[in-house]
Backbone as a printed PyTorch tensor [residue, N CA C, xyz], in Angstrom:
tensor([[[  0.8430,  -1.1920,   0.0000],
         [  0.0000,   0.0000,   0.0000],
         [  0.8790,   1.2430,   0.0000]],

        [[  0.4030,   2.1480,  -0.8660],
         [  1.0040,   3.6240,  -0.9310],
         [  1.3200,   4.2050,   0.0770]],

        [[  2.2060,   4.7440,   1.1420],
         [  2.1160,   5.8150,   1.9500],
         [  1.7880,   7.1290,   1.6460]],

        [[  1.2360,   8.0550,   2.1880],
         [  1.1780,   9.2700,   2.1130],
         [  1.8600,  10.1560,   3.4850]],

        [[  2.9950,  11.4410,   3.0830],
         [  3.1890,  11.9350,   4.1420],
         [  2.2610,  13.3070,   4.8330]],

        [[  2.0390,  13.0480,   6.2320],
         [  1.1810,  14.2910,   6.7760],
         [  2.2330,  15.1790,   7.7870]],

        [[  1.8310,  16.3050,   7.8210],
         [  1.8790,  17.1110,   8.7630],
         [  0.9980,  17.8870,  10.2800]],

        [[  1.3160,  17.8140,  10.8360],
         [  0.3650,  18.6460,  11.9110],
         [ -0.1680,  20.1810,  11.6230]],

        [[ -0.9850,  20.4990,  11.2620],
         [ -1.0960,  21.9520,  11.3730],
         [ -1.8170,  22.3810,  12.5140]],

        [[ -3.0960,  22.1210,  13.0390],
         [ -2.6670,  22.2560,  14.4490],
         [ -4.1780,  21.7160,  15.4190]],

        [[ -4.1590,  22.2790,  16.7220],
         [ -5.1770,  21.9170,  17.2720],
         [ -5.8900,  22.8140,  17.5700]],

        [[ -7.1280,  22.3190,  17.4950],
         [ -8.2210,  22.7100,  17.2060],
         [ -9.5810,  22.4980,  18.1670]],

        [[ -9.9690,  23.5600,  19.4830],
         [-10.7720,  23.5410,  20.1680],
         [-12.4160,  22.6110,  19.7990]],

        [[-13.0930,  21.5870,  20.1050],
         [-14.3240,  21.5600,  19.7820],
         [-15.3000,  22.3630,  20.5960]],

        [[-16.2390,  22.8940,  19.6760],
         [-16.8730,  23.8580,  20.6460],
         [-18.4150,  23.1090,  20.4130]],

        [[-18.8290,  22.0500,  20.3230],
         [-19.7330,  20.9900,  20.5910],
         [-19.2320,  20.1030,  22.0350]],

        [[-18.0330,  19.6160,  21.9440],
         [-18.1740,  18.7490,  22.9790],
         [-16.5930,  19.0220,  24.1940]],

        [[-17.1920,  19.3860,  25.4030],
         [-16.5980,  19.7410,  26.2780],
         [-14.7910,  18.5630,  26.5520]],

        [[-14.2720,  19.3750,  26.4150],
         [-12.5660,  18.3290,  26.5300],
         [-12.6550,  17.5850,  25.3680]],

        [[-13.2030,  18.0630,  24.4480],
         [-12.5500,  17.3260,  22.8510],
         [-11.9110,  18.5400,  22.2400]],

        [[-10.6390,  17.5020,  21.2700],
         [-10.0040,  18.6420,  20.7080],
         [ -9.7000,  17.7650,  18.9630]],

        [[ -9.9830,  18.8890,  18.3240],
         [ -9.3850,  18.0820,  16.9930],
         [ -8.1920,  18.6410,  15.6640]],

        [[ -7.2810,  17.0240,  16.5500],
         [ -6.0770,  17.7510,  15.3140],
         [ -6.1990,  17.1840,  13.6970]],

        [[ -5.6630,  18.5230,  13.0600],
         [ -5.3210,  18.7090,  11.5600],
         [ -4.3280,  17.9990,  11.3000]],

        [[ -4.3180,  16.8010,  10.5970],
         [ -3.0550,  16.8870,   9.7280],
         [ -3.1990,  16.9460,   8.0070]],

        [[ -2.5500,  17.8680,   7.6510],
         [ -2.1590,  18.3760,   6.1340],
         [ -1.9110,  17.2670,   5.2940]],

        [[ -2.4140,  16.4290,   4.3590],
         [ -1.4790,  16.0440,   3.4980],
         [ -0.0250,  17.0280,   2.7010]],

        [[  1.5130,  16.0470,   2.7430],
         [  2.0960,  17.1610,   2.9260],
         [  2.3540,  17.6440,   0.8020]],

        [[  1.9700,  16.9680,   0.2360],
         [  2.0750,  17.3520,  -1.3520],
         [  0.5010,  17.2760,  -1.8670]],

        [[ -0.3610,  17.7180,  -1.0370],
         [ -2.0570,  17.5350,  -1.9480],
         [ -2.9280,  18.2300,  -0.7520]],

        [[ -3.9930,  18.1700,  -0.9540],
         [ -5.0040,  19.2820,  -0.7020],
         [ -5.5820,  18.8910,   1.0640]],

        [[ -5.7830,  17.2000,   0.7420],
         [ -6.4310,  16.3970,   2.0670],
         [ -6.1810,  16.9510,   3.5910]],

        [[ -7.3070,  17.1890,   4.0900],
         [ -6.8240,  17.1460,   5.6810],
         [ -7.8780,  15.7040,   6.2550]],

        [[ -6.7280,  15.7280,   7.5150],
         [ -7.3480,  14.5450,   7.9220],
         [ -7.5270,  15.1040,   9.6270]],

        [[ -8.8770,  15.0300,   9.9470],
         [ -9.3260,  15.4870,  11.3370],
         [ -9.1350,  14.4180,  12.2250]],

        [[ -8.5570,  14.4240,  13.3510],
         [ -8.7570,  13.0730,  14.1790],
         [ -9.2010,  13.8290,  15.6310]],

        [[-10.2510,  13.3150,  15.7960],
         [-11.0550,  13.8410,  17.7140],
         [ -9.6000,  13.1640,  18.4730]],

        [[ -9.2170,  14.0750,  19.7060],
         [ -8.0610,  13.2550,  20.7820],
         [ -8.6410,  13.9120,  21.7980]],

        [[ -8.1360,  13.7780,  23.0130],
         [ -8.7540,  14.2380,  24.0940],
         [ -7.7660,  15.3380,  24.6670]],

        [[ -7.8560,  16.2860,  25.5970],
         [ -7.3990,  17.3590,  26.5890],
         [ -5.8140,  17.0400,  26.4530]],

        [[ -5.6250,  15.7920,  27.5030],
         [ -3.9520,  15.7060,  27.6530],
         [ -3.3220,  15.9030,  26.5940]],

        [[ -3.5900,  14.9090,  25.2340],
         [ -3.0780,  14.4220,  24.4550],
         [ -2.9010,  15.9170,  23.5230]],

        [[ -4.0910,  16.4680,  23.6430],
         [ -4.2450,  17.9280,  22.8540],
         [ -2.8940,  19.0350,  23.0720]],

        [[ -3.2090,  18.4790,  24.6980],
         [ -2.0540,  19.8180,  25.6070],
         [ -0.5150,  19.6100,  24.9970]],

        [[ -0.1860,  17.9340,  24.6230],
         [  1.1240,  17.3070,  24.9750],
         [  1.4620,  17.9540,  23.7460]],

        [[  0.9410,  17.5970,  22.5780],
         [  0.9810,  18.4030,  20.8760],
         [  0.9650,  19.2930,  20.9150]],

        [[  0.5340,  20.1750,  21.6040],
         [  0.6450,  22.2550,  21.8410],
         [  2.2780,  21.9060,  22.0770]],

        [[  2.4070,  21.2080,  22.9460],
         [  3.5350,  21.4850,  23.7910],
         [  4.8990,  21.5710,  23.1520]],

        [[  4.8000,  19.8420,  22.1810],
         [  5.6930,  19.5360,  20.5480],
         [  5.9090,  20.6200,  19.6340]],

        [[  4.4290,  21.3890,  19.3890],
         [  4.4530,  22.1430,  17.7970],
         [  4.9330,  23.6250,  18.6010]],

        [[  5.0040,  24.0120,  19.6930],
         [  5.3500,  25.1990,  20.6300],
         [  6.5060,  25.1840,  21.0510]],

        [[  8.2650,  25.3320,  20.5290],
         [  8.8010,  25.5560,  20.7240],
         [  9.5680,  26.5380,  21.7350]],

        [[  8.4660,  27.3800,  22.2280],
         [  8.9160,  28.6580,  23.4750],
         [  8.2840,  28.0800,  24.6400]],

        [[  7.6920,  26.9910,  24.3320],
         [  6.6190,  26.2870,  25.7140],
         [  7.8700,  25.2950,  26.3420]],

        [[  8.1440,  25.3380,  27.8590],
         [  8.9800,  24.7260,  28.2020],
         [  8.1550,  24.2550,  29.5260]],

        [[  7.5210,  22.8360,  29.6800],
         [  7.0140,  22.8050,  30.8230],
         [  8.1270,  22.4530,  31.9530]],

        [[  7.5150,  22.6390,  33.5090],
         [  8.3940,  22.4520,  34.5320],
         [  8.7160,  20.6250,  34.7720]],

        [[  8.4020,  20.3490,  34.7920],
         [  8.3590,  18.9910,  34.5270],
         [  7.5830,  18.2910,  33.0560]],

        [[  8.3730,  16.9860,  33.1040],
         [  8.3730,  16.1570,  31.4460],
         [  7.4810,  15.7920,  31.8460]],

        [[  6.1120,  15.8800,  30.5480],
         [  5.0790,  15.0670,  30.2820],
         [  5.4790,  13.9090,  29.7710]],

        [[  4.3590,  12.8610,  30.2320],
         [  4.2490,  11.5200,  30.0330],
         [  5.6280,  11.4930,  28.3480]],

        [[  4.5940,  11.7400,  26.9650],
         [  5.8230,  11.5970,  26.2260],
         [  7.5870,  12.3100,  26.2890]],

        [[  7.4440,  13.2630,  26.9410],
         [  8.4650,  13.5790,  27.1390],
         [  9.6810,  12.5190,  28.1620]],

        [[  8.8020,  11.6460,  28.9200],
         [  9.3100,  11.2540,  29.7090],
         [  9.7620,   9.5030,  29.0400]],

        [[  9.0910,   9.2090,  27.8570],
         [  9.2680,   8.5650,  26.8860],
         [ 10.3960,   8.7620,  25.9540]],

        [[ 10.7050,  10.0000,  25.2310],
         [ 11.6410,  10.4280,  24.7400],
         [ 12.8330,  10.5380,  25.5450]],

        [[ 12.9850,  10.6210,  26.6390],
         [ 14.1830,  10.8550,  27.4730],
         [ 14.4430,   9.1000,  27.7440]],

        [[ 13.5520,   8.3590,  27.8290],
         [ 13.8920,   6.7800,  28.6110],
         [ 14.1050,   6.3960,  26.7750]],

        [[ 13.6130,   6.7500,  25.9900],
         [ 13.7620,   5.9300,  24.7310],
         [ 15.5690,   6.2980,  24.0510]],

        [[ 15.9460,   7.5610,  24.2120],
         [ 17.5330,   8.1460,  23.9070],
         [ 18.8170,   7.5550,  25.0050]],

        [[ 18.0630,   7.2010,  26.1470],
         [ 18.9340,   6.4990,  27.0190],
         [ 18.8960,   5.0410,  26.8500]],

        [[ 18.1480,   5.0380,  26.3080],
         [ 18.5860,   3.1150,  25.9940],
         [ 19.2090,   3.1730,  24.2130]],

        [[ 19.1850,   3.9380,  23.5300],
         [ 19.4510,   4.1580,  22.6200],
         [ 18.2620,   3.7330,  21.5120]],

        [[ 17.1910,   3.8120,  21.2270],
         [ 15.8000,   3.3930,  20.9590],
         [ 15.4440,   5.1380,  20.2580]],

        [[ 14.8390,   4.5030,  18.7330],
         [ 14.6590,   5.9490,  17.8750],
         [ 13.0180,   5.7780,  17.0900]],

        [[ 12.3320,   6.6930,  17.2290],
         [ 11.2310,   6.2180,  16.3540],
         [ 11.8180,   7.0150,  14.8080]],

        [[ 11.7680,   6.4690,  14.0300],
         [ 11.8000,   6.2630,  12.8210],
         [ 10.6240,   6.6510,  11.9670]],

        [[  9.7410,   6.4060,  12.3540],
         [  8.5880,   6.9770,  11.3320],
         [  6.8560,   6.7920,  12.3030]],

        [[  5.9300,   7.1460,  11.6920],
         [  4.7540,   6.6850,  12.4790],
         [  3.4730,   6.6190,  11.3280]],

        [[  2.9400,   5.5670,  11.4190],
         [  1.9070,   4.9540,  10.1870],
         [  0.5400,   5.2220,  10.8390]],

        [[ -0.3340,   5.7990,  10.2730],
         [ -1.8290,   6.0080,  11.0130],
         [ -2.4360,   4.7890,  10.0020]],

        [[ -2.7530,   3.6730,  10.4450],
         [ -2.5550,   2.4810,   9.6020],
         [ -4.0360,   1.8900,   9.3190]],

        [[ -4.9450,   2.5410,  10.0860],
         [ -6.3980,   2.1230,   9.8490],
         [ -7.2230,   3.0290,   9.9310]],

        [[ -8.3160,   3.0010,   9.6330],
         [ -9.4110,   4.4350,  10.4740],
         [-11.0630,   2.7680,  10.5070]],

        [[-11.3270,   2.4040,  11.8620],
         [-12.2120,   1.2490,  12.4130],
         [-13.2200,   1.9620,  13.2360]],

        [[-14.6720,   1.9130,  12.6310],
         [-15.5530,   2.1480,  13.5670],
         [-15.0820,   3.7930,  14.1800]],

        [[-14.5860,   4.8530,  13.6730],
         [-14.3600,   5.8430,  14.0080],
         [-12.9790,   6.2010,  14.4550]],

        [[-11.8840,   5.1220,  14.8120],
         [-11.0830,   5.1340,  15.5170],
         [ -9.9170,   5.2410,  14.4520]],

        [[ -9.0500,   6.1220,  14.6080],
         [ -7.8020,   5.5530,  14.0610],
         [ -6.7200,   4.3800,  14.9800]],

        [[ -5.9400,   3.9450,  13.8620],
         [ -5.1620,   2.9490,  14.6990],
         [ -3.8910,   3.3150,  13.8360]],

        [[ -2.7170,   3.2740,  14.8700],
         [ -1.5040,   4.0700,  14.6040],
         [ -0.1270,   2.5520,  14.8530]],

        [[  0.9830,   3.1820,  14.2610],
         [  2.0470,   2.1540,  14.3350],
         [  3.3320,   3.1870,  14.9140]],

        [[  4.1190,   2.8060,  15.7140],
         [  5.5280,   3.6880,  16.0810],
         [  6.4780,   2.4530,  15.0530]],

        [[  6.9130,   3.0460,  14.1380],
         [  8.2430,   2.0090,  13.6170],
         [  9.7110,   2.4750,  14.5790]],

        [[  9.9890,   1.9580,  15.0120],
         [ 10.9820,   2.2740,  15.9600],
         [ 12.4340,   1.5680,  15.3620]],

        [[ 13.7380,   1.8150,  16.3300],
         [ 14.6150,   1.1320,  15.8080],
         [ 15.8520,   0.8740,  17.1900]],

        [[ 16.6360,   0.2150,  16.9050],
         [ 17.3260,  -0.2680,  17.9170],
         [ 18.2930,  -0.9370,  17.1700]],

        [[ 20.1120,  -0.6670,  17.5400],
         [ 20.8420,  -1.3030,  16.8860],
         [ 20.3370,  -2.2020,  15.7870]],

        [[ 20.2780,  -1.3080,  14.9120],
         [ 19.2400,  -1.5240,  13.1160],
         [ 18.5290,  -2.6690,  13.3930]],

        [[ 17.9750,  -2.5320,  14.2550],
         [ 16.5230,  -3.7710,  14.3680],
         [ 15.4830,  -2.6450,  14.2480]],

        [[ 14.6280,  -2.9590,  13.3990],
         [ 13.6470,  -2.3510,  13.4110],
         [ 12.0620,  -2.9750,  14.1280]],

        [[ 11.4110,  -2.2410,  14.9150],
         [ 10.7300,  -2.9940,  15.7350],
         [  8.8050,  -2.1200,  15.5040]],

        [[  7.6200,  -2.8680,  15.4010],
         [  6.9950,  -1.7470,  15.0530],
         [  6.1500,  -2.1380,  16.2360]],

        [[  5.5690,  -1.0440,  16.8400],
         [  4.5540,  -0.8100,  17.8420],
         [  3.3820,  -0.4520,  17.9260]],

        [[  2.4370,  -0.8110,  18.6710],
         [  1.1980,  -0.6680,  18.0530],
         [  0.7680,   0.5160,  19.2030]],

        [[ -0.0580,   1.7600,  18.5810],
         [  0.2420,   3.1470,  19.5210],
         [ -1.4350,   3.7990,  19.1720]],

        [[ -2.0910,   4.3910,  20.0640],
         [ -3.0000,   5.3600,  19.6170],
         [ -2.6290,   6.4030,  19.1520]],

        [[ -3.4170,   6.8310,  18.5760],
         [ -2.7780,   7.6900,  16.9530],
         [ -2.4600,   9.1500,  17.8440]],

        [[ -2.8730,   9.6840,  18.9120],
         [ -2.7280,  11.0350,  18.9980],
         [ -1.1670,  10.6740,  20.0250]],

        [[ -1.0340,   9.6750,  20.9310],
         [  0.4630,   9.2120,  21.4620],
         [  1.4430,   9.1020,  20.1730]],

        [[  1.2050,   8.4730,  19.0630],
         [  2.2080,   8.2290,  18.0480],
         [  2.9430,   9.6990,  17.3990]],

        [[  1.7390,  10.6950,  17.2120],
         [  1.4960,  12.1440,  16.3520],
         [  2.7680,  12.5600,  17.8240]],

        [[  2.4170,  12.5690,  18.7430],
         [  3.1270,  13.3920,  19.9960],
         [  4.3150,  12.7780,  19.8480]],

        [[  4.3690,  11.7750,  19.8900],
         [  6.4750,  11.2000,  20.0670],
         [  6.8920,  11.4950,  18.6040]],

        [[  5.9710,  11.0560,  17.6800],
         [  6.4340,  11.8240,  16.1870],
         [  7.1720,  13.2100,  16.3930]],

        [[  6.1090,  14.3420,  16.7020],
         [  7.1810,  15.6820,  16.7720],
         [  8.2560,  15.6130,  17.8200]],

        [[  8.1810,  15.0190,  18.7820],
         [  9.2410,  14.6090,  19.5740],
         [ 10.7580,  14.4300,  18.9800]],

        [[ 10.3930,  13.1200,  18.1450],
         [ 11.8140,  12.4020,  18.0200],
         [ 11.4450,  13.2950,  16.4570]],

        [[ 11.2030,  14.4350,  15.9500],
         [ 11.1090,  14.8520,  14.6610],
         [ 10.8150,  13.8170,  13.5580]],

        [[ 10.2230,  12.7670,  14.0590],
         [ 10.1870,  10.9750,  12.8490],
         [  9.3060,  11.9720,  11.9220]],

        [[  8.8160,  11.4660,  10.5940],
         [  7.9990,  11.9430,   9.0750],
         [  6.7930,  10.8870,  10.1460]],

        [[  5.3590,  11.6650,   9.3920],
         [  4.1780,  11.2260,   9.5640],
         [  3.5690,  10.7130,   8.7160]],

        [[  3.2810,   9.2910,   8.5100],
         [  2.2880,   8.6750,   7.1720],
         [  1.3860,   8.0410,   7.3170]],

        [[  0.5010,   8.2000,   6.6900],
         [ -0.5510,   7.1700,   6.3850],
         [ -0.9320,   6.4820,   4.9370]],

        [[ -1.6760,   5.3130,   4.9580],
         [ -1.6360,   4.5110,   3.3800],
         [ -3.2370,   5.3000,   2.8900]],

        [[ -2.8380,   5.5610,   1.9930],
         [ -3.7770,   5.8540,   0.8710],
         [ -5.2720,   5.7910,   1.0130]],

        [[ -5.3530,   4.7500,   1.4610],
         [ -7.2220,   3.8800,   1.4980],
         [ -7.9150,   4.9480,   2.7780]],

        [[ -6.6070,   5.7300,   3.8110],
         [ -6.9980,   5.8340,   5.3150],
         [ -7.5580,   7.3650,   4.5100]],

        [[ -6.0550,   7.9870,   3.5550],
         [ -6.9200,   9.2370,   3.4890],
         [ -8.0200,   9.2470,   2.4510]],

        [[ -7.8920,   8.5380,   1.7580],
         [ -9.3210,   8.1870,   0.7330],
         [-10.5100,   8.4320,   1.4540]],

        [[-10.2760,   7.5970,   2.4870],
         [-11.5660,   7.4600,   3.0260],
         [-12.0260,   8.3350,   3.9370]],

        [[-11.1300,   9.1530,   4.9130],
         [-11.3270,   9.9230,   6.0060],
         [-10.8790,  11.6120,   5.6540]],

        [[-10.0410,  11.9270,   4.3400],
         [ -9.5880,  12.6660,   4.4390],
         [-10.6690,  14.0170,   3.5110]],

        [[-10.6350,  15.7890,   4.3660],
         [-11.5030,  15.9850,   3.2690],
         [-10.6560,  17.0510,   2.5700]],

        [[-11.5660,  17.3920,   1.6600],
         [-10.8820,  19.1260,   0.5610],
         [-11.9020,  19.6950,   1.2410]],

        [[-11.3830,  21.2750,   1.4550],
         [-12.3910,  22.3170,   1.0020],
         [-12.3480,  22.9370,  -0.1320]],

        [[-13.3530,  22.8890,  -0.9410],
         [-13.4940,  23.8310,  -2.2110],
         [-14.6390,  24.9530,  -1.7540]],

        [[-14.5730,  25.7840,  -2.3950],
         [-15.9220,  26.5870,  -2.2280],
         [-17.0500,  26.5230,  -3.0240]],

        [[-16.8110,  26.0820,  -4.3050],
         [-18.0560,  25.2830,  -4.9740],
         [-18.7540,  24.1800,  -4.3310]],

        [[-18.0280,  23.3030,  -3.3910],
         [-18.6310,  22.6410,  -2.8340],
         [-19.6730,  23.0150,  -1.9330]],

        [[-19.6090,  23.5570,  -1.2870],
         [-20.3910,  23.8770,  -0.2950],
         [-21.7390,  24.3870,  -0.7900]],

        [[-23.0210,  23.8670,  -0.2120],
         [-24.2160,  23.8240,  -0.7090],
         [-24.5900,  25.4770,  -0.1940]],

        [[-25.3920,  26.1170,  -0.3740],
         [-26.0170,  27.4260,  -0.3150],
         [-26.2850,  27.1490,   0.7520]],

        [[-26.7700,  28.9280,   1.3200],
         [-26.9040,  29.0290,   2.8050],
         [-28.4410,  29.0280,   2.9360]],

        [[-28.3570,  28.4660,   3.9670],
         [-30.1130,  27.5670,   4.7990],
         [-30.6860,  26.6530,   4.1460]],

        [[-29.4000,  25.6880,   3.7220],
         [-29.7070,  24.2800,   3.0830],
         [-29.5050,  23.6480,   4.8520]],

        [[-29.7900,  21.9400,   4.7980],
         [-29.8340,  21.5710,   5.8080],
         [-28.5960,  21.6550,   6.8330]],

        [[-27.6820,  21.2170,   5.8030],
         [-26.3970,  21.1340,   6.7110],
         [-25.6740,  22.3210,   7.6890]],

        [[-26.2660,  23.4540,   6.9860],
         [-26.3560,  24.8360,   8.0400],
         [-26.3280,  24.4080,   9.6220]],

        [[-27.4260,  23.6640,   9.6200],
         [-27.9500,  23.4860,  11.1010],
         [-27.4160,  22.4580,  11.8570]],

        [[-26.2990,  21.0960,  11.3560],
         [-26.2590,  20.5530,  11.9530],
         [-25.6620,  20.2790,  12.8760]],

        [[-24.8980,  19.6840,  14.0560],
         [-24.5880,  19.5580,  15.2220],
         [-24.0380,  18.4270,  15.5050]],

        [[-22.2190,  18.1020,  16.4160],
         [-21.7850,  17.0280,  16.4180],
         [-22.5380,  16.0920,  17.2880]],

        [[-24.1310,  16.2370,  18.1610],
         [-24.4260,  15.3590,  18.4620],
         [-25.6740,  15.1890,  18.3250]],

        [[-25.6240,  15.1170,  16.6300],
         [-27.0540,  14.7840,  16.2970],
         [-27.1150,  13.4400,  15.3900]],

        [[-28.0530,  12.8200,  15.0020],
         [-28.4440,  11.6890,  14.5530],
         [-28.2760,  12.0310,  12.4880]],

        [[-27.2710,  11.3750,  12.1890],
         [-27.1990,  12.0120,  10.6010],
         [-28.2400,  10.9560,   9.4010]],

        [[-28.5580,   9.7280,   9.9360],
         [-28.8590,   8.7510,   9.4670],
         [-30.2440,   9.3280,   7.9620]],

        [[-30.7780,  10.2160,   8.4280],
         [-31.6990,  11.2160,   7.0630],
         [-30.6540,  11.6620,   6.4150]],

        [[-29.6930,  12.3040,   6.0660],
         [-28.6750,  12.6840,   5.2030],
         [-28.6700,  11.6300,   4.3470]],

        [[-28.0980,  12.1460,   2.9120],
         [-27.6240,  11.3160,   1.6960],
         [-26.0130,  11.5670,   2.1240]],

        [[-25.3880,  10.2300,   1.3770],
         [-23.7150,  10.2830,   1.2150],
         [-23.4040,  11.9740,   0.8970]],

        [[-24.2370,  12.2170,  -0.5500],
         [-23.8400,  13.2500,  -0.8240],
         [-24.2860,  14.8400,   0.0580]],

        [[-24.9450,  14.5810,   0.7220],
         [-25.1150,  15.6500,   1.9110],
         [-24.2900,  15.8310,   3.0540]],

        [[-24.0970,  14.5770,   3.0670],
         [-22.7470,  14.0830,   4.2420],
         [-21.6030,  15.0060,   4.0260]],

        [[-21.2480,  14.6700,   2.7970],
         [-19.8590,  15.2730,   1.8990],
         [-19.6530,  16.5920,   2.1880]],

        [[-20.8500,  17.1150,   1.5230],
         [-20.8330,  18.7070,   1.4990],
         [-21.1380,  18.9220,   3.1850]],

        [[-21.6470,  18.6820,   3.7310],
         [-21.6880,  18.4780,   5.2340],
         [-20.4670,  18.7430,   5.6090]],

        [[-19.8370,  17.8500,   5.4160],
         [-18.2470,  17.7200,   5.8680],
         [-17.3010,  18.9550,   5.4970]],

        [[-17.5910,  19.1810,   4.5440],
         [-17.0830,  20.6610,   3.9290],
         [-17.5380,  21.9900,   4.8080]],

        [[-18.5150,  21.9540,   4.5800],
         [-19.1350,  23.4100,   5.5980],
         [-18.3570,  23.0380,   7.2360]],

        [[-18.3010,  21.9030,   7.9170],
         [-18.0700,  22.0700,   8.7660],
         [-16.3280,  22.4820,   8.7450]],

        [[-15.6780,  21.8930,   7.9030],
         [-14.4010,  22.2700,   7.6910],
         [-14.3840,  23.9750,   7.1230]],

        [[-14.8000,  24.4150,   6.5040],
         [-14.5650,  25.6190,   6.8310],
         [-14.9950,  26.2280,   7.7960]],

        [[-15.9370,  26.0950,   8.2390],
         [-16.1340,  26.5910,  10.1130],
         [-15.2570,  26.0950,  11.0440]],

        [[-13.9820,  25.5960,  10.5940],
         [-13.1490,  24.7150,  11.4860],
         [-13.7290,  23.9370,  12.6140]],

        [[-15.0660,  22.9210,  12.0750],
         [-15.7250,  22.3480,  13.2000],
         [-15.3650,  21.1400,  12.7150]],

        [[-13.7660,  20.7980,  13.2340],
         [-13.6720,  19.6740,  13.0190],
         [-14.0000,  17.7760,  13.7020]],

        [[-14.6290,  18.4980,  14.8300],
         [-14.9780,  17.6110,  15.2280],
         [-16.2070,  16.7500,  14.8670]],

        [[-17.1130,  18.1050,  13.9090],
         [-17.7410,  17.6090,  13.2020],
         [-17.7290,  17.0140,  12.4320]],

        [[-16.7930,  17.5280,  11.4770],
         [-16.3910,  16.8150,  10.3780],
         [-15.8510,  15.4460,  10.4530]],

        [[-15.4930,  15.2060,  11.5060],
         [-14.9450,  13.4750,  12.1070],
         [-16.3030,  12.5550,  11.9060]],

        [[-17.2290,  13.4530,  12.6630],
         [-18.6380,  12.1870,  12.8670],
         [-19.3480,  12.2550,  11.8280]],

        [[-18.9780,  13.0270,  10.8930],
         [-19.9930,  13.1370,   9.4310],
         [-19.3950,  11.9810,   8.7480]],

        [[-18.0890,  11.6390,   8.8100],
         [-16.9160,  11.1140,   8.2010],
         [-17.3460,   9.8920,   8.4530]],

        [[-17.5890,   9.6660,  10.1280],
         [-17.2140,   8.3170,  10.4810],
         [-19.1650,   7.5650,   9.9910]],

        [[-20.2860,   8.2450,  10.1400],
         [-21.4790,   8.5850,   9.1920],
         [-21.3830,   7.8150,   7.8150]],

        [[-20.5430,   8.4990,   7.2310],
         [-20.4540,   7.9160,   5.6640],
         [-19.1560,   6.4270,   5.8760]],

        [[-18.3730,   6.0010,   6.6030],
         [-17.9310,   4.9460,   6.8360],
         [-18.4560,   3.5900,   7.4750]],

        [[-19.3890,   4.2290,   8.1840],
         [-20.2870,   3.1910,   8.5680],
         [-20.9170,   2.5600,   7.9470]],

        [[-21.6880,   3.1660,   6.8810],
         [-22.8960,   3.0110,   5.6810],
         [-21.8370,   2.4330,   4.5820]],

        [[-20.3420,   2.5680,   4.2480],
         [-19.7400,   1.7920,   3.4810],
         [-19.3950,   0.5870,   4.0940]],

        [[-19.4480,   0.0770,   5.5210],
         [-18.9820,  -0.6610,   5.6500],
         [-20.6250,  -2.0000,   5.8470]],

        [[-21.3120,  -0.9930,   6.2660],
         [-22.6140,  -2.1370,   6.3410],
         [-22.9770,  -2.3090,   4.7780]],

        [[-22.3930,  -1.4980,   4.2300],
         [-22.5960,  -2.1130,   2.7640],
         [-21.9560,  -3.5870,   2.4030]],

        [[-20.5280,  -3.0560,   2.6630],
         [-19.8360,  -4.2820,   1.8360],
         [-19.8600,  -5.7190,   2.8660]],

        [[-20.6600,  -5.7790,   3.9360],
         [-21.1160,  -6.8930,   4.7140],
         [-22.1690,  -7.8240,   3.9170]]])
């Protein structure tokens, strides 16, 4: 399977659901962003990575990872966002150790955090951003006080068409409601997957 490389661009308050936060990552040669919901800590630890003048008083959890991983001599090497299941991403640390390469199985917003850490490249295969990743165009987006105007990350989408979903997904990405845009996402993944059952 193809890799694709991402970047972090950044995090992103939900203002639907209290201690959710949702990070951006850029595809880094094409248009795709890919939203992933993480929670508070995990949100804080990535401020902390992409914030270079931020120096906390004591090492957070990954930080405290990065310091035990350079003392044994242990490097992450790269990090694969390797699935997107039932809403969830599922992440890989490829790590390395006197050229053994070793791969680990990591939740995707821990992997993204030791990623800027140890500076490793960020990828995912093809099918993940196919499926999860969106564009904004401005043609896309349906006219104003069509339905999707109104909708809300904790509402029931199951009346929507795929193609309402889509443009759905769009409006909420330019309102940077990306947390929306996750459950519209995970909406139209569901309905592909009870399909191909």
């Amino acid at each position: 399977m193809s890799l694709v490389k991402l970047r972090v661009n950044r995090i992103s308050y939900s203002q639907n659901q209290s201690g959710a936060y949702a990070m951006i990552l850029d595809e880094v040669d094409g248009k795709r962003k890919l939203p992933v919901v993480i929670g508070e800590f995990e949100a804080q630890s990535i401020a902390v990575a992409l914030d270079k003048d931020i120096k906390p008083h004591r090492p957070f959890t990954h930080d405290l990872f990065k310091n035990f991983a350079f003392r044994f001599d242990v490097a992450i090497k790269r990090v694969i966002i390797t699935k997107l299941v039932d809403g969830v991403f599922y992440s890989s640390l490829i790590c390395e150790r006197d050229k053994i390469e070793e791969i680990i199985d990591s939740r995707t917003s821990d992997a993204i955090s030791l990623a800027l850490r140890f500076k490793a490249p960020i990828f995912t295969h093809e099918n993940v951003l196919e499926k999860a990743g969106v564009i904004f165009d401005k043609e896309d987006i349906p006219p104003k006080g069509t339905l999707v105007d109104e909708l809300s990350a904790d509402e029931n989408y199951t009346n929507l068409s795929v193609q309402e979903l889509e443009h759905a997904i769009k409006k909420a990405v330019k309102k940077e409601d990306y947390e929306l845009a996750a459950r519209l996402r995970d909406e139209i993944s569901k309905r592909e997957n009870d399909a191909s059952v």
